[in-house]
PDBQT receptor file of N, H, CA, C and O in Angstrom, charges set to zero:
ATOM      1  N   UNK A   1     -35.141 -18.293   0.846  1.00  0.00    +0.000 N 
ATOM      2  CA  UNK A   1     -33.914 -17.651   1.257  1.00  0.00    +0.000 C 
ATOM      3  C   UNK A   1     -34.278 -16.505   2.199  1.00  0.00    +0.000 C 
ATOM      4  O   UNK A   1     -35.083 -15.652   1.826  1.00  0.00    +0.000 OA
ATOM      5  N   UNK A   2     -33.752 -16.460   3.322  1.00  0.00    +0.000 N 
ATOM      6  H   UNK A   2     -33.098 -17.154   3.625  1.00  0.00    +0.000 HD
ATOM      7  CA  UNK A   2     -33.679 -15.272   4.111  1.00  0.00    +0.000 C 
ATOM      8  C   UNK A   2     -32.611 -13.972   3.968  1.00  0.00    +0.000 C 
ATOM      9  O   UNK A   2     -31.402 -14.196   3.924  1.00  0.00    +0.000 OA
ATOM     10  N   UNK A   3     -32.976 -13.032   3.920  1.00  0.00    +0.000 N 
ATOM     11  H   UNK A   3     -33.958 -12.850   3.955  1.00  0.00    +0.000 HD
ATOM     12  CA  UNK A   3     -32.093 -11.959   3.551  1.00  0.00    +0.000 C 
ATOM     13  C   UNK A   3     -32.483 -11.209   4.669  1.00  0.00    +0.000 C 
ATOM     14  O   UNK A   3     -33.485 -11.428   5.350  1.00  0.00    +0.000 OA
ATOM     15  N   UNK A   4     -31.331  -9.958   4.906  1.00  0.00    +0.000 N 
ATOM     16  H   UNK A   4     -30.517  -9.780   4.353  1.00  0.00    +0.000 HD
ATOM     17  CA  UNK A   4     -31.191  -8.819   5.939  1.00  0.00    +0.000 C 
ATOM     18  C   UNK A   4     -30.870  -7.772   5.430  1.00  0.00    +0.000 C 
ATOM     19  O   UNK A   4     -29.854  -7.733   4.737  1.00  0.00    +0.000 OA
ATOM     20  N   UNK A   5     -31.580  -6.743   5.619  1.00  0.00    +0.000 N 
ATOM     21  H   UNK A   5     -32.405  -6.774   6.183  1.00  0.00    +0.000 HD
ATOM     22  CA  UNK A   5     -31.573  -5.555   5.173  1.00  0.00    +0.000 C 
ATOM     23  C   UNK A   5     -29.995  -4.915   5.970  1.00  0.00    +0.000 C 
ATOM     24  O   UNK A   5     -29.738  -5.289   7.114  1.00  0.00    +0.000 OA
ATOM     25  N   UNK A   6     -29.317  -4.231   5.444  1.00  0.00    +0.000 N 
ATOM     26  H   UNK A   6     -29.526  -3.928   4.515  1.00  0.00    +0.000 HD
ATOM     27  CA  UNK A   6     -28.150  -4.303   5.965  1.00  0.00    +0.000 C 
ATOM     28  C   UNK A   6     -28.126  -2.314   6.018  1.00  0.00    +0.000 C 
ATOM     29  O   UNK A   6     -27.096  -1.802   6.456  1.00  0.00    +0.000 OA
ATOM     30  N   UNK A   7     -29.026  -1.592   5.661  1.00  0.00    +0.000 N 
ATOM     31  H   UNK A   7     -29.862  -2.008   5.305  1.00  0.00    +0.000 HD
ATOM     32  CA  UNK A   7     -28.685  -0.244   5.672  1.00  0.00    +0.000 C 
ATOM     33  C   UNK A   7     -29.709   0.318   6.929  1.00  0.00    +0.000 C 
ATOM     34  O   UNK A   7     -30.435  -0.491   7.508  1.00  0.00    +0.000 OA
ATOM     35  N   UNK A   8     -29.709   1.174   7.150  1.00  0.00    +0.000 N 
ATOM     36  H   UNK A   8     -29.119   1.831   6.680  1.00  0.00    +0.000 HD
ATOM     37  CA  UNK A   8     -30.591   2.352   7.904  1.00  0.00    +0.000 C 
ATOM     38  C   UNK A   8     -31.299   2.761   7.931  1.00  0.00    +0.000 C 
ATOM     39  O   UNK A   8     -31.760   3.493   8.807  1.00  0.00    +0.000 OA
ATOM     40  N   UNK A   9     -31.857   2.324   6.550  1.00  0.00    +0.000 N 
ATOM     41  H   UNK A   9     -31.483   1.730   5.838  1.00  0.00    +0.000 HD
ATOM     42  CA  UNK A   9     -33.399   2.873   5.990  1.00  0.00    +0.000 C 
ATOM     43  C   UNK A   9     -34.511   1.415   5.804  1.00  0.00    +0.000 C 
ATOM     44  O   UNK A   9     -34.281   0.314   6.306  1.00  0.00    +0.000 OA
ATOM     45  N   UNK A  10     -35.672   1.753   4.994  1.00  0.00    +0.000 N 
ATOM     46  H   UNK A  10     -35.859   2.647   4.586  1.00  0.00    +0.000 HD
ATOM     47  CA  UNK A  10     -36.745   1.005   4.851  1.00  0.00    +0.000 C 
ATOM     48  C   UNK A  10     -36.247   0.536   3.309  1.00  0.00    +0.000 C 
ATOM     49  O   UNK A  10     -35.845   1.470   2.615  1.00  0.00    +0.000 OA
ATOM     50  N   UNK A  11     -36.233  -0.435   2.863  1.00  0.00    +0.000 N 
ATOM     51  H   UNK A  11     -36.559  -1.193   3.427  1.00  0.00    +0.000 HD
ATOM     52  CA  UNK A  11     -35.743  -0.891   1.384  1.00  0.00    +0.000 C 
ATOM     53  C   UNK A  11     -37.265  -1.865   1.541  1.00  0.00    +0.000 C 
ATOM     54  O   UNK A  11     -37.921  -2.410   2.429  1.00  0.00    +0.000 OA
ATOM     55  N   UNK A  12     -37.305  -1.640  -0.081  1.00  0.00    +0.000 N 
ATOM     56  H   UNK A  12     -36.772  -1.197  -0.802  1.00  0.00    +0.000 HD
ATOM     57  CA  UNK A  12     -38.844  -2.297  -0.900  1.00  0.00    +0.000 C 
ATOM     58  C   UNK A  12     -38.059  -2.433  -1.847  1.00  0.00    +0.000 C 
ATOM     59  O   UNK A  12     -37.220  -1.725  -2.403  1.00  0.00    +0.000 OA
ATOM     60  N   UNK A  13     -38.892  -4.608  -2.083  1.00  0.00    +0.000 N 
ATOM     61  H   UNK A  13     -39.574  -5.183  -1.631  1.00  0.00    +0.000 HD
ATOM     62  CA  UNK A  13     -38.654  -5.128  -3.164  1.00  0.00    +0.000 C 
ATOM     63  C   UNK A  13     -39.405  -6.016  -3.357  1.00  0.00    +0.000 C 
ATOM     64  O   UNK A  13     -39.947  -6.536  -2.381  1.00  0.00    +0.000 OA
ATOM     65  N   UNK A  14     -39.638  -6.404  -4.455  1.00  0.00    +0.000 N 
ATOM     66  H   UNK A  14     -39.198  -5.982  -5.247  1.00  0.00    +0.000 HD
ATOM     67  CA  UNK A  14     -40.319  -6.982  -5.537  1.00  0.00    +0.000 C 
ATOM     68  C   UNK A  14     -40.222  -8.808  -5.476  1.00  0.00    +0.000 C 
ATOM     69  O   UNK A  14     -39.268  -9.421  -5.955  1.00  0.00    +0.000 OA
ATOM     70  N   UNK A  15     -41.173  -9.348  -4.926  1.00  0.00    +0.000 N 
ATOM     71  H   UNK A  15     -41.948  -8.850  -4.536  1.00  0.00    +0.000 HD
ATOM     72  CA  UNK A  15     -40.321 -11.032  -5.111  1.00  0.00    +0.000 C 
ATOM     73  C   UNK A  15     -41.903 -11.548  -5.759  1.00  0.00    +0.000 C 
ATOM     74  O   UNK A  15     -43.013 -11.667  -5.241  1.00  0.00    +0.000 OA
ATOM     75  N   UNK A  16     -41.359 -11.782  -7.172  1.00  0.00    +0.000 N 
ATOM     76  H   UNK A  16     -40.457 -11.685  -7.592  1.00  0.00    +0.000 HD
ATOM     77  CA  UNK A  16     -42.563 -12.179  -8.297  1.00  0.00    +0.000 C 
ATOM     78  C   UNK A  16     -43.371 -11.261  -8.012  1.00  0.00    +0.000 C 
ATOM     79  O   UNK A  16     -43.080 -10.090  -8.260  1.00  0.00    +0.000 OA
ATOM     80  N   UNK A  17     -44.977 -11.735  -7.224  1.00  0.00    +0.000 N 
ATOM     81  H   UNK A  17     -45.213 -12.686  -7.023  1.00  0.00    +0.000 HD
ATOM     82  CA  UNK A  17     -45.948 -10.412  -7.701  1.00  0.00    +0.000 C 
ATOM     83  C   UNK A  17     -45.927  -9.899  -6.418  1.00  0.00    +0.000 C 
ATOM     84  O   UNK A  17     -46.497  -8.814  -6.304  1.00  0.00    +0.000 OA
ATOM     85  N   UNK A  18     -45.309 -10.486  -5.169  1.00  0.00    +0.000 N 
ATOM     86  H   UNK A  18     -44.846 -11.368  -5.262  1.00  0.00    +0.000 HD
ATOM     87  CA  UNK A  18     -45.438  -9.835  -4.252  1.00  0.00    +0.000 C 
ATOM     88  C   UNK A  18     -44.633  -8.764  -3.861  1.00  0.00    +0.000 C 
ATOM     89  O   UNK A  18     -43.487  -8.960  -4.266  1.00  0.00    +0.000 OA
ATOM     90  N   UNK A  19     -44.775  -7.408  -3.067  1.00  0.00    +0.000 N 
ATOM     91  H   UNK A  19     -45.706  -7.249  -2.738  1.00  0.00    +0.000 HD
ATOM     92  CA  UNK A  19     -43.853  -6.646  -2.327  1.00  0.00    +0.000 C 
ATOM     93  C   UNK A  19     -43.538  -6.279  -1.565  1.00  0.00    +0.000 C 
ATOM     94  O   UNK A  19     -44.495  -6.039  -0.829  1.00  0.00    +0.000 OA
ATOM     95  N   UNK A  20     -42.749  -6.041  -1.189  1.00  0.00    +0.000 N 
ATOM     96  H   UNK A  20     -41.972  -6.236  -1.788  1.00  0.00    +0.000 HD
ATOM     97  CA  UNK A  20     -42.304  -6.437   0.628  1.00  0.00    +0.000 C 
ATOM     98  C   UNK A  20     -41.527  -4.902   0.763  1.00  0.00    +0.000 C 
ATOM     99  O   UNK A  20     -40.900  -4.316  -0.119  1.00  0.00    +0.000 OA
ATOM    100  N   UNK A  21     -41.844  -4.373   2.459  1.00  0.00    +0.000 N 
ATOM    101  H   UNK A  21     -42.354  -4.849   3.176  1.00  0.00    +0.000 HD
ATOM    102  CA  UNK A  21     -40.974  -3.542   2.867  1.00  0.00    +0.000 C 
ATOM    103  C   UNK A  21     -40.022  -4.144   4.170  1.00  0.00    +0.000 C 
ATOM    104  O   UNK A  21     -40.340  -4.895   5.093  1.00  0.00    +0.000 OA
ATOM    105  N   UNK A  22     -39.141  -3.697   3.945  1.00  0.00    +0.000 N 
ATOM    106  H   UNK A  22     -38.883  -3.087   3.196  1.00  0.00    +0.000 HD
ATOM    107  CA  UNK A  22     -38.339  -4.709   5.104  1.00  0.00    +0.000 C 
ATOM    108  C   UNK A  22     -37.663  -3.429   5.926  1.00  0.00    +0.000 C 
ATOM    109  O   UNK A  22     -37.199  -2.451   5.340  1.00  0.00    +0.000 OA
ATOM    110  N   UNK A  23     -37.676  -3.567   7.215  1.00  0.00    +0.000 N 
ATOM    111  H   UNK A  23     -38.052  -4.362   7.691  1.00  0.00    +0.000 HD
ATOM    112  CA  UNK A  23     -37.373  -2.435   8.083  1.00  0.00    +0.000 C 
ATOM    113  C   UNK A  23     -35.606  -2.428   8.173  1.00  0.00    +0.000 C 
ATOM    114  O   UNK A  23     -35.065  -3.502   7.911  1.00  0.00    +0.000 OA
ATOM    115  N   UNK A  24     -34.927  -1.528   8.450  1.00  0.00    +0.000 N 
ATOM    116  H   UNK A  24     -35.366  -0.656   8.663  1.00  0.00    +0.000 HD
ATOM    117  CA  UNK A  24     -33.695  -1.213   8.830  1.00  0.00    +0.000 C 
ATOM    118  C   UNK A  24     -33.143  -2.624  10.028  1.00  0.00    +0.000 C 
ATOM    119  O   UNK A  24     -33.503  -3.005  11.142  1.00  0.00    +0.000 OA
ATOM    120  N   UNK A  25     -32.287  -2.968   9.198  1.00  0.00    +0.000 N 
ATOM    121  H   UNK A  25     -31.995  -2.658   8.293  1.00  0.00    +0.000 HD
ATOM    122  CA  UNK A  25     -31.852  -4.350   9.611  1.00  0.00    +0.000 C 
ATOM    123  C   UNK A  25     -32.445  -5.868   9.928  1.00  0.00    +0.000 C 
ATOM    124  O   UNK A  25     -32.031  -6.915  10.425  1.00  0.00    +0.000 OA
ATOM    125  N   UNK A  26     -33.794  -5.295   9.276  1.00  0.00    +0.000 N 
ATOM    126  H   UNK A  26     -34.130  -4.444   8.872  1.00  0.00    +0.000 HD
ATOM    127  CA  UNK A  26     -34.843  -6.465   9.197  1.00  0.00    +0.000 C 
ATOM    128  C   UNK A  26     -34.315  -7.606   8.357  1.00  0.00    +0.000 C 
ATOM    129  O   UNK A  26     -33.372  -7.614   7.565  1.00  0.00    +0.000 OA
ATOM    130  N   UNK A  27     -35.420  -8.882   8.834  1.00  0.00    +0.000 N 
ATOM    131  H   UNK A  27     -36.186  -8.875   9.477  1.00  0.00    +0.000 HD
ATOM    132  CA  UNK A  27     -35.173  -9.847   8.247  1.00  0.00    +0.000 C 
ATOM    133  C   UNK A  27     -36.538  -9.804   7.022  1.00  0.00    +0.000 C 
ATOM    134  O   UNK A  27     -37.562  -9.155   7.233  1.00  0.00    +0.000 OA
ATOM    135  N   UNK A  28     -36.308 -10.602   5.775  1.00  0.00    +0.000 N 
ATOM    136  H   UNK A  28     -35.476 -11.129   5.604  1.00  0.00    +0.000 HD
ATOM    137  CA  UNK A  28     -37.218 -10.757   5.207  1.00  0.00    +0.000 C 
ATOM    138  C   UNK A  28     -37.157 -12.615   3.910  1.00  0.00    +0.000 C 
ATOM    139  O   UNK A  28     -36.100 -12.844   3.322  1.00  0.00    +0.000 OA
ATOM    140  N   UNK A  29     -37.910 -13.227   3.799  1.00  0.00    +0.000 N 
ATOM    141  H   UNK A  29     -38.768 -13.041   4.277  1.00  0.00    +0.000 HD
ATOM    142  CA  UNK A  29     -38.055 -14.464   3.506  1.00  0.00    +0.000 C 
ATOM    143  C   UNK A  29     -38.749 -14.440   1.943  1.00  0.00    +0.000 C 
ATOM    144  O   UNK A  29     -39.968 -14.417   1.769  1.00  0.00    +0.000 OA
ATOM    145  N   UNK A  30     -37.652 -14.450   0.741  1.00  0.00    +0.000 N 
ATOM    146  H   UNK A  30     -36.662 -14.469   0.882  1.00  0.00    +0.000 HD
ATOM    147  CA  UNK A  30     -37.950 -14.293  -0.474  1.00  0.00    +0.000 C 
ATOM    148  C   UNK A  30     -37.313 -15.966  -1.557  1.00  0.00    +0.000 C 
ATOM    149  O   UNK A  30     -36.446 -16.838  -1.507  1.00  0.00    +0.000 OA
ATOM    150  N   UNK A  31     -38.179 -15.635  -2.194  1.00  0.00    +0.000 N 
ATOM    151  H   UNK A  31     -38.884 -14.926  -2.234  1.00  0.00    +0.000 HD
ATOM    152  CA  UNK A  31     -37.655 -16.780  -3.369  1.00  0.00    +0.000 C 
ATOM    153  C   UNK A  31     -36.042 -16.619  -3.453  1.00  0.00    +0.000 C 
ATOM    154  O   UNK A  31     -35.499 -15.538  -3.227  1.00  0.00    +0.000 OA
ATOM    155  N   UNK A  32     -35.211 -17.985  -3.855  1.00  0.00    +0.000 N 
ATOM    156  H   UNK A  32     -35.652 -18.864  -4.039  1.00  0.00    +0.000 HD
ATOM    157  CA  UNK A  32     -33.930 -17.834  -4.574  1.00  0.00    +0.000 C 
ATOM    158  C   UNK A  32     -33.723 -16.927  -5.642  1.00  0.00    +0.000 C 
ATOM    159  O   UNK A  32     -32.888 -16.024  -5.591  1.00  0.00    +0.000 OA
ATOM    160  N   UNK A  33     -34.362 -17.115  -6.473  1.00  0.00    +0.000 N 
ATOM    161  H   UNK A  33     -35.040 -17.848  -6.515  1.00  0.00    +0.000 HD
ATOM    162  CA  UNK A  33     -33.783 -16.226  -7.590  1.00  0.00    +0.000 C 
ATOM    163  C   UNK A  33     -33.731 -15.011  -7.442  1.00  0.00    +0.000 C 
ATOM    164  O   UNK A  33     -32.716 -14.473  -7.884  1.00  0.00    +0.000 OA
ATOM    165  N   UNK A  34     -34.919 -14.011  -6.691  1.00  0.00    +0.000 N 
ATOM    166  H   UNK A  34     -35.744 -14.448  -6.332  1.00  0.00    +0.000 HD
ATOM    167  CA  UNK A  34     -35.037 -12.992  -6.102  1.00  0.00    +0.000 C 
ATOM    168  C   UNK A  34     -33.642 -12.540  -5.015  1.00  0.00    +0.000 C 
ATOM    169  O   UNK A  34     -32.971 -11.509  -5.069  1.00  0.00    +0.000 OA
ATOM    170  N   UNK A  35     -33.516 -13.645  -4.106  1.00  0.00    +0.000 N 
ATOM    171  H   UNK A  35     -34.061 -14.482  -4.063  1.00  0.00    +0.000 HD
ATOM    172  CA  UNK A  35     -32.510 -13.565  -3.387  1.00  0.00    +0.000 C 
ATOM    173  C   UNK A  35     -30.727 -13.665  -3.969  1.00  0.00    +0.000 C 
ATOM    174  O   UNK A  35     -29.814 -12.976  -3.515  1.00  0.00    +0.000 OA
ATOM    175  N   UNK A  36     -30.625 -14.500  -4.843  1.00  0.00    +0.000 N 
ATOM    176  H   UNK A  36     -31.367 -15.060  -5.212  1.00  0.00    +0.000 HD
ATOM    177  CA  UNK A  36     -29.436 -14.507  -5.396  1.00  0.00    +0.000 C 
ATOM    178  C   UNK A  36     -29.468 -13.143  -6.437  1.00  0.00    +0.000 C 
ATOM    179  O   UNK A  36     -28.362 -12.662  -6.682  1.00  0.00    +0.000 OA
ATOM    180  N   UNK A  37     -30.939 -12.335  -7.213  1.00  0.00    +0.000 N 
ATOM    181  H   UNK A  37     -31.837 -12.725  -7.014  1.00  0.00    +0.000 HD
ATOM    182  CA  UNK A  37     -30.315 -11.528  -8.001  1.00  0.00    +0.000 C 
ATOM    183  C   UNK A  37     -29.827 -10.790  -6.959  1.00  0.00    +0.000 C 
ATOM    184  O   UNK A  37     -28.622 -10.538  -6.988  1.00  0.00    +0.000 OA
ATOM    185  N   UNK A  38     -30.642 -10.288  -5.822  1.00  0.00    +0.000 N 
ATOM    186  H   UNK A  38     -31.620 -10.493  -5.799  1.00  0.00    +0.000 HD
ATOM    187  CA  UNK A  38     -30.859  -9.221  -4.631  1.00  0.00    +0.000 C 
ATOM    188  C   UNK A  38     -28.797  -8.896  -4.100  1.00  0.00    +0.000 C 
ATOM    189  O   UNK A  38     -28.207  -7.831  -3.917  1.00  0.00    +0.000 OA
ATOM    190  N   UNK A  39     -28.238 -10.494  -4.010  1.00  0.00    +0.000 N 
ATOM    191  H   UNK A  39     -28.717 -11.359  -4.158  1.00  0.00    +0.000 HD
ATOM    192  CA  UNK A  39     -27.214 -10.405  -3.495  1.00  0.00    +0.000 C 
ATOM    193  C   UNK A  39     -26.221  -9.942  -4.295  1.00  0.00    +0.000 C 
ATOM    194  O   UNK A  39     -25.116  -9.644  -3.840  1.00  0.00    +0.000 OA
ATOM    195  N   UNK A  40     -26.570  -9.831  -5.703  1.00  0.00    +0.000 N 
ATOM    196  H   UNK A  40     -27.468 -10.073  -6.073  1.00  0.00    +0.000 HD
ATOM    197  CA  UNK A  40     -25.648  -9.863  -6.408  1.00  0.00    +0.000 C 
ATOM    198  C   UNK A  40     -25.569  -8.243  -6.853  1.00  0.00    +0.000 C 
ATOM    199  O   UNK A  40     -24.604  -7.755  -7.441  1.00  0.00    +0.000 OA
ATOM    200  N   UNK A  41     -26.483  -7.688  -6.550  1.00  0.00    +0.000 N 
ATOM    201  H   UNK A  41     -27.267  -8.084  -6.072  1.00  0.00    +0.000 HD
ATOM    202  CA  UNK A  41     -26.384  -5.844  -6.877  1.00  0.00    +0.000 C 
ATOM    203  C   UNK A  41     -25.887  -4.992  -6.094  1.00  0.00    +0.000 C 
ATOM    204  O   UNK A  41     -26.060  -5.005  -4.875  1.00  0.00    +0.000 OA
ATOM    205  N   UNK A  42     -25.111  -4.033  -6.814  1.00  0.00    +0.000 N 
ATOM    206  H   UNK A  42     -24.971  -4.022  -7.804  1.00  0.00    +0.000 HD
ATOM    207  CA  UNK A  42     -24.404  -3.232  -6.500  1.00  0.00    +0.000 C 
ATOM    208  C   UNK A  42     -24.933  -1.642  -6.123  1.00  0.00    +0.000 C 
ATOM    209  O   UNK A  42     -25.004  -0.860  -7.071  1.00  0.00    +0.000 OA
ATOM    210  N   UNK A  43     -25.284  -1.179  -4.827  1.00  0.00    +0.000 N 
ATOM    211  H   UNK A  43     -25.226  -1.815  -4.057  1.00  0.00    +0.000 HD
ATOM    212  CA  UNK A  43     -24.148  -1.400  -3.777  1.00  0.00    +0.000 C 
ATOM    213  C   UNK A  43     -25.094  -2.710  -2.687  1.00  0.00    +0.000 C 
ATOM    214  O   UNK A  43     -26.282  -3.011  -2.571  1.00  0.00    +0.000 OA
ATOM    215  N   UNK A  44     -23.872  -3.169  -2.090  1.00  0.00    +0.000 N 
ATOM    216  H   UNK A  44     -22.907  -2.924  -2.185  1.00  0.00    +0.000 HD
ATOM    217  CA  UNK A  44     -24.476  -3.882  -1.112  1.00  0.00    +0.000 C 
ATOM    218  C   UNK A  44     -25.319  -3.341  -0.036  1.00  0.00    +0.000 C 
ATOM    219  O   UNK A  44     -25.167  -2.447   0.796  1.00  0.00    +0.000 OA
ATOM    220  N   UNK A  45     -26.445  -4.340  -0.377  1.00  0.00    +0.000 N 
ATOM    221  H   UNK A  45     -26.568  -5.067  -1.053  1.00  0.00    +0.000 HD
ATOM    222  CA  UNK A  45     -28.054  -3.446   0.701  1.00  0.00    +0.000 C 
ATOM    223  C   UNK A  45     -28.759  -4.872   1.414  1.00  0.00    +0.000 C 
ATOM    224  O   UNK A  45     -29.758  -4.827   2.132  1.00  0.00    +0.000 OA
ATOM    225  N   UNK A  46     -28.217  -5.795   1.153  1.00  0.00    +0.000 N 
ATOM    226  H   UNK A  46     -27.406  -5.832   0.569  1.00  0.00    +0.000 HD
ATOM    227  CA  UNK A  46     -28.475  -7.457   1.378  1.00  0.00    +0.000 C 
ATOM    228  C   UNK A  46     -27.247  -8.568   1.937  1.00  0.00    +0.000 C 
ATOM    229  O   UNK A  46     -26.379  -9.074   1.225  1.00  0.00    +0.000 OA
ATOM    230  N   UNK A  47     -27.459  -8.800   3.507  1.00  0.00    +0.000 N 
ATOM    231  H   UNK A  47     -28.165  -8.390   4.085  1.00  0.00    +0.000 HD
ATOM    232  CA  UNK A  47     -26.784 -10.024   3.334  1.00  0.00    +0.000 C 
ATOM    233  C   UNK A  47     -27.846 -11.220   3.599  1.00  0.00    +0.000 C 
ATOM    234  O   UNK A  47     -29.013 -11.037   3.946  1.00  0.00    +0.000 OA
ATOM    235  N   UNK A  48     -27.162 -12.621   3.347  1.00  0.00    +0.000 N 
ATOM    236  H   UNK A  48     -26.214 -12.769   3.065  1.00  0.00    +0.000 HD
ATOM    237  CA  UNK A  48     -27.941 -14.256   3.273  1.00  0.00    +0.000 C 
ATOM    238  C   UNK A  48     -27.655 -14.719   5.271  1.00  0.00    +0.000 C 
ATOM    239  O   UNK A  48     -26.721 -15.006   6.020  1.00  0.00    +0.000 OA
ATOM    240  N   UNK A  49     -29.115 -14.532   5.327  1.00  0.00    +0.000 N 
ATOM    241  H   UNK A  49     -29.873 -14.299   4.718  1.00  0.00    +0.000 HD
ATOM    242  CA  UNK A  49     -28.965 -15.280   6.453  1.00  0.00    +0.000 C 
ATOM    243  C   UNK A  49     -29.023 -16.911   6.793  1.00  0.00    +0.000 C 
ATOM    244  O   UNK A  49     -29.631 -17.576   5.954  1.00  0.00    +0.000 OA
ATOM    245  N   UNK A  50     -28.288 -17.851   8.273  1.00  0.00    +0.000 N 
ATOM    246  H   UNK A  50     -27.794 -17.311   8.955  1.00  0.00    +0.000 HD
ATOM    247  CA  UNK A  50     -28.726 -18.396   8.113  1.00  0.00    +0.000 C 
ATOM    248  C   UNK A  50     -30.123 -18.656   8.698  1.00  0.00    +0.000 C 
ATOM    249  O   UNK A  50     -30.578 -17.901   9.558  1.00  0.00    +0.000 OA
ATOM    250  N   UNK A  51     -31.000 -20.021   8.110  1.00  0.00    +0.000 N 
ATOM    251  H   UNK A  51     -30.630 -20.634   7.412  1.00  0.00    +0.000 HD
ATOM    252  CA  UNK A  51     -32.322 -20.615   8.563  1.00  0.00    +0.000 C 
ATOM    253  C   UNK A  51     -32.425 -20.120  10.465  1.00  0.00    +0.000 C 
ATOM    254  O   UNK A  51     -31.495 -19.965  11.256  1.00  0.00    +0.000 OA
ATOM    255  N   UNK A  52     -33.497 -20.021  10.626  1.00  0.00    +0.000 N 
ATOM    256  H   UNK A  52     -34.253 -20.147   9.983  1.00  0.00    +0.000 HD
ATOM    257  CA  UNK A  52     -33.719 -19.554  12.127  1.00  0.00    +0.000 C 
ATOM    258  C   UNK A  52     -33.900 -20.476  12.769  1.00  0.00    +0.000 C 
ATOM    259  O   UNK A  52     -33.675 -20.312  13.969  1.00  0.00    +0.000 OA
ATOM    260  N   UNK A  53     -34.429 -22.007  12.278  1.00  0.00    +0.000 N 
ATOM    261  H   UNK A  53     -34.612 -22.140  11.304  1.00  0.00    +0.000 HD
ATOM    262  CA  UNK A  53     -34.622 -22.740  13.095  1.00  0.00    +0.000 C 
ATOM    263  C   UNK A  53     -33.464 -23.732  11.936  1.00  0.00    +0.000 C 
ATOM    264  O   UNK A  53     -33.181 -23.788  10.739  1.00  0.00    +0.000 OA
ATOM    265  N   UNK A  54     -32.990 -24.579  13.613  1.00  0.00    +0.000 N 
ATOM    266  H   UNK A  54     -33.220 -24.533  14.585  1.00  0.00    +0.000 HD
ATOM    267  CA  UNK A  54     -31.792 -25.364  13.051  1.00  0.00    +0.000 C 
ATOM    268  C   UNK A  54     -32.038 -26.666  12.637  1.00  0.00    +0.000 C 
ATOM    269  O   UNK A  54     -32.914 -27.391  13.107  1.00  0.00    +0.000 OA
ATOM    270  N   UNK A  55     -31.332 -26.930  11.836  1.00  0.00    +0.000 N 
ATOM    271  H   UNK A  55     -30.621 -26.340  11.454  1.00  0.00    +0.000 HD
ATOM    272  CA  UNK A  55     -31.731 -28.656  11.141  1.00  0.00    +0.000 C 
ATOM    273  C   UNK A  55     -31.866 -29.359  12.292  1.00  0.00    +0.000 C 
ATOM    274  O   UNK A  55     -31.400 -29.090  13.399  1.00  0.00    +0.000 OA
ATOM    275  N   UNK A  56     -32.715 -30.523  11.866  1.00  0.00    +0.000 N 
ATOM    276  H   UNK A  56     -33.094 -30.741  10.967  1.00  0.00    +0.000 HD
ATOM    277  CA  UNK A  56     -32.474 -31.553  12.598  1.00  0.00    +0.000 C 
ATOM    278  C   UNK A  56     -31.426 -32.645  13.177  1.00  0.00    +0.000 C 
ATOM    279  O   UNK A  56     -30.735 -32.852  12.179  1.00  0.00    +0.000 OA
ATOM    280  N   UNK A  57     -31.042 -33.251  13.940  1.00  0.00    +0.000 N 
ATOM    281  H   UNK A  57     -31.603 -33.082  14.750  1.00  0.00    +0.000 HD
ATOM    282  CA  UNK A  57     -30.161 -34.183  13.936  1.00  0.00    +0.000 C 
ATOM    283  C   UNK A  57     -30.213 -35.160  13.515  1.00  0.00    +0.000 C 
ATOM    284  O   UNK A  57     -31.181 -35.919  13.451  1.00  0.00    +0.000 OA
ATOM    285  N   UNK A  58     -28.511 -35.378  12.934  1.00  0.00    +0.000 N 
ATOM    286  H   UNK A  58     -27.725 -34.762  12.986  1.00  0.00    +0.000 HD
ATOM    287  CA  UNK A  58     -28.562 -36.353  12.020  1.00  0.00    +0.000 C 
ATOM    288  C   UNK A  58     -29.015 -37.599  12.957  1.00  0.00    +0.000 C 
ATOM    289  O   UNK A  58     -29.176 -38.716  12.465  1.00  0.00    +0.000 OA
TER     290      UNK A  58
């Protein structure tokens, strides 16, 4: 899951053993579960991006 840092500052987080700093409106590439808890906390500091490279054709 790709997520975006959505505030002004530097936000650090935790995905299993690794930790990541993600810059002010950065992108960063974490597990689901990490990403769905991430989206789900209050206040909003995360939105779901989509994939950067686009599916293939059908």
């Amino acid at each position: 899951m790709i997520l975006r840092n959505l505030t002004s500052t530097e936000q650090t987080l935790s995905d299993g053993v690794d930790v990541k700093t993600v810059s002010p409106l950065g992108l960063v590439a974490v597990s689901a579960e990490t990403g769905f808890r991430l989206l789900a906390s209050s206040p909003k500091v995360w939105s779901s991006e989509q994939p950067l490279i686009p599916p293939p054709p059908a």
